[in-house]
C-alpha positions as CSV (number, residue, x, y, z in Angstrom):
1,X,122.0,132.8,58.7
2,X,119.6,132.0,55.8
3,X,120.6,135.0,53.6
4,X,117.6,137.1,54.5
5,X,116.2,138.6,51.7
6,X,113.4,140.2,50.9
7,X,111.3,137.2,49.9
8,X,108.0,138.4,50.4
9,X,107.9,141.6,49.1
10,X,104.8,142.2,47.1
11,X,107.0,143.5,44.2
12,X,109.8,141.3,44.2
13,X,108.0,138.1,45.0
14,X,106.8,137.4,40.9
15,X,110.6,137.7,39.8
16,X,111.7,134.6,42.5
17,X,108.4,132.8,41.5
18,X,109.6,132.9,37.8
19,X,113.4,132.6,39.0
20,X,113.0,129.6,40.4
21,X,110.0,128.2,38.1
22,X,107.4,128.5,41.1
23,X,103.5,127.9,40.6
24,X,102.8,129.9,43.2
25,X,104.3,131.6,46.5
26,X,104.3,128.1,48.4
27,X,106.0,126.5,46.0
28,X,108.9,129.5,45.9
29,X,109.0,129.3,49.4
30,X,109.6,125.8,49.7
31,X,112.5,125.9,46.3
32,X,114.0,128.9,48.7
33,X,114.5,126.9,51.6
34,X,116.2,124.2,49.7
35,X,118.3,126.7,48.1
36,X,119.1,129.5,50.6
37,X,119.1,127.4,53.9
38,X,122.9,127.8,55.8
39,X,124.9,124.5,55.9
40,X,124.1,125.2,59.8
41,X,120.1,125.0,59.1
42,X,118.8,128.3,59.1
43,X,116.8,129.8,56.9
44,X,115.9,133.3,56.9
45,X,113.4,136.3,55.2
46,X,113.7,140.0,55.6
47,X,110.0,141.5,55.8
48,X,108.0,144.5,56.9
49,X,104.8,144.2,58.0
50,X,103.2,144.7,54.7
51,X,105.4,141.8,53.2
52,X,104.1,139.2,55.9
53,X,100.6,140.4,55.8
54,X,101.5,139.4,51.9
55,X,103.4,136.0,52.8
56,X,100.3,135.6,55.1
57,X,97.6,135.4,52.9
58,X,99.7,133.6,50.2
59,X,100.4,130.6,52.8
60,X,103.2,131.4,54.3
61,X,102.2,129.6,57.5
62,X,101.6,126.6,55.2
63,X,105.0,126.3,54.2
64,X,107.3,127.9,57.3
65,X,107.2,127.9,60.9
66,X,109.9,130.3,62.2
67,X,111.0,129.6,65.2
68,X,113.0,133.1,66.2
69,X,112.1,136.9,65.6
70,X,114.7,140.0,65.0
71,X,112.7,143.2,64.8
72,X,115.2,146.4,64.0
73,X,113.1,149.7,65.1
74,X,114.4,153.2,65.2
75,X,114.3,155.0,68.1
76,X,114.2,158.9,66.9
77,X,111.0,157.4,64.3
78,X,110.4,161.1,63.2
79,X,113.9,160.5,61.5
80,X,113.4,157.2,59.9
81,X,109.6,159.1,59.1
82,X,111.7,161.4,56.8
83,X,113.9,158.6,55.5
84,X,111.0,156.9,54.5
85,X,108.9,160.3,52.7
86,X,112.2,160.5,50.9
87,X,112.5,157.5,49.2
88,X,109.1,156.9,48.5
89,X,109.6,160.2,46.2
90,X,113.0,159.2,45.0
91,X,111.9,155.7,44.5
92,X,115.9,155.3,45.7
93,X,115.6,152.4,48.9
94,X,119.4,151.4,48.2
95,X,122.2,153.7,48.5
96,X,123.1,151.9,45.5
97,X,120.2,152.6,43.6
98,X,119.0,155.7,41.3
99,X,116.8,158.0,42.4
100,X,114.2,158.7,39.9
101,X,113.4,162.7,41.4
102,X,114.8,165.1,43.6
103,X,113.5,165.3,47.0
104,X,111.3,168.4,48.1
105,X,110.4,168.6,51.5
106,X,106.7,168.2,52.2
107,X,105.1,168.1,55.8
108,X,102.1,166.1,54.7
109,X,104.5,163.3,53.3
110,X,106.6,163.2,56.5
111,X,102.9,163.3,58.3
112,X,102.0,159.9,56.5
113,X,105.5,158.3,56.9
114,X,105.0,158.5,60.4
115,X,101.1,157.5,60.7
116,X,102.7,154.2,58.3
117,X,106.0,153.6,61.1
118,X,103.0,154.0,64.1
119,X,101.0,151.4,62.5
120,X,103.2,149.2,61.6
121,X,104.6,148.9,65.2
122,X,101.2,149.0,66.3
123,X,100.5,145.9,64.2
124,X,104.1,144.3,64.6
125,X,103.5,144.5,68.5
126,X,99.4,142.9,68.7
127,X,101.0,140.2,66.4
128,X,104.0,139.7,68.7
129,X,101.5,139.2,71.5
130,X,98.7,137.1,69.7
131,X,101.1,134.7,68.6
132,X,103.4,134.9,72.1
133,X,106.4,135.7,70.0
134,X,109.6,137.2,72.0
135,X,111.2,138.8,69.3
136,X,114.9,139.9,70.1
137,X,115.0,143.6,69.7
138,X,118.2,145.4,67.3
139,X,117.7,149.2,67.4
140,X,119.0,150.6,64.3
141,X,121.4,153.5,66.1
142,X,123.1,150.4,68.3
143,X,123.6,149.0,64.6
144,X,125.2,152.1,63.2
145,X,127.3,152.8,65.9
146,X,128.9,149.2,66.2
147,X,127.8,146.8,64.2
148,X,130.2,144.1,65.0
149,X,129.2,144.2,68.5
150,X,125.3,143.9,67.4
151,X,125.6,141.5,64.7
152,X,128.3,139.3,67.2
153,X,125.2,139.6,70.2
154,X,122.3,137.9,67.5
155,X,124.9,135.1,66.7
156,X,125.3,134.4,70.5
157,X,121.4,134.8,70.7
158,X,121.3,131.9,68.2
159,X,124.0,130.1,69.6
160,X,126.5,130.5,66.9
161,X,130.3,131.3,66.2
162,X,130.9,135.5,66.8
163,X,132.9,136.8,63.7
164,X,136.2,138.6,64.4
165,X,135.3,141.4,61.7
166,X,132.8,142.4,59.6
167,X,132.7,141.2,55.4
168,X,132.2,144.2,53.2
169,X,128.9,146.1,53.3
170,X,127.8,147.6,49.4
171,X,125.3,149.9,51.1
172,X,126.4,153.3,52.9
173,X,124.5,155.1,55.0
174,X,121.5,157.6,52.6
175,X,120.7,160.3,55.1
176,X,122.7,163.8,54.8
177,X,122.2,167.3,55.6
178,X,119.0,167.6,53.8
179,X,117.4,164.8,56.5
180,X,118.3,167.0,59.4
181,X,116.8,170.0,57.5
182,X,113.6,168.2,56.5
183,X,113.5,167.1,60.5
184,X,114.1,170.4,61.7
185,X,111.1,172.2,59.4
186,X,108.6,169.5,60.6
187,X,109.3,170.4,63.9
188,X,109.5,173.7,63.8
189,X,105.7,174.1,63.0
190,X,104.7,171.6,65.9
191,X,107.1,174.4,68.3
192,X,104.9,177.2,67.3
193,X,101.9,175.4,67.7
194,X,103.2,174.3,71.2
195,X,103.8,178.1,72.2
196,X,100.5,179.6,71.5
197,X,98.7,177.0,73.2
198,X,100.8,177.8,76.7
199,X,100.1,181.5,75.3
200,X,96.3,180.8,75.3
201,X,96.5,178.6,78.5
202,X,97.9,181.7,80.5
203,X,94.9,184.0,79.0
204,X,92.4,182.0,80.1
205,X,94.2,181.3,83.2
206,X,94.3,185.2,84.0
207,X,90.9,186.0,82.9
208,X,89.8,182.9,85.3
């Protein structure tokens, strides 16, 4: 399907410009196309929101016109929230890469991670509607818990063959027990908080 990279990513984009010997992001765009399009003619990127804000104002929309969405989202987004303060400290967004520090759990990078996931779907679902986009929606716990079954419903969404098994995957899953940790302090707080305000509801209730 296009090998779906991450094309547009702010950092990555300068090493396919010089890669492929591209002026500019146009002109890697177009050299991708020719090079990374599927004998069956699609073409694909990977991209946050971020990365086609980037495409965006590079002209993107100059050079493609995509003609069908997949947006992955996370249902429990507190736990991608802590996925995502983790490696931005680790700098480690690949199982298979290095992280560059240890973790330490902080609420106010967890707080941030999930004002970034909010936003982004905020912006990811005004787009969607400005531009009358029907993206079809992969939830990222469907994907974990059978991927062939996910990946097999996109190809029947783009009318193409369903694979009998999957190839090999060189990522593995990141999260461990420090995740569920790091998700069970930030809640804890927000528990407490919840308590005293019922505790001070029922005061002013009785002195009412």
């Amino acid at each position: 399907m296009g090998t779906p990279l991450e094309y547009l990513h702010p950092e990555h984009a300068p090493r396919w410009q010089e890669e492929l010997a591209a002026a500019d992001v146009p002109d890697m765009l177009r050299k991708l196309v020719k090079r990374r399009t599927s004998p069956n003619g699609w073409f694909g990127i990977k991209a946050h929101w971020d990365h086609l804000e980037f495409g965006r104002q590079r002209g993107l929309y100059d050079v493609l016109r995509f003609d069908r969405f997949i947006r992955i989202e996370r249902r429990d987004r507190l736990a991608q929230a802590v996925s995502l303060a983790m490696a931005r400290q680790t700098r480690a967004w690949l199982s298979m890469q290095e992280q560059k520090s240890d973790p330490q759990y902080s609420e106010r990078d967890i707080s941030r991670a999930l004002a970034t996931l909010d936003k982004q779907s905020e912006s990811w679902d005004q787009w969607e509607a400005a531009h009358g986009v029907e993206a079809l929606h992969v939830y990222y716990e469907d994907l974990v818990a059978d991927p062939l079954k996910v990946v097999n419903g996109i190809l029947g969404e783009f009318g193409l063959d369903r694979m009998d098994a999957l190839p090999h995957v060189p990522t593995r899953k990141q999260a461990s027990s420090i995740n569920a940790e790091w998700k069970w302090r930030y809640l804890r707080p927000s528990a407490r908080a919840k308590r005293r305000l019922k505790r001070m509801v029922k005061k002013v209730i009785g002195r009412a």
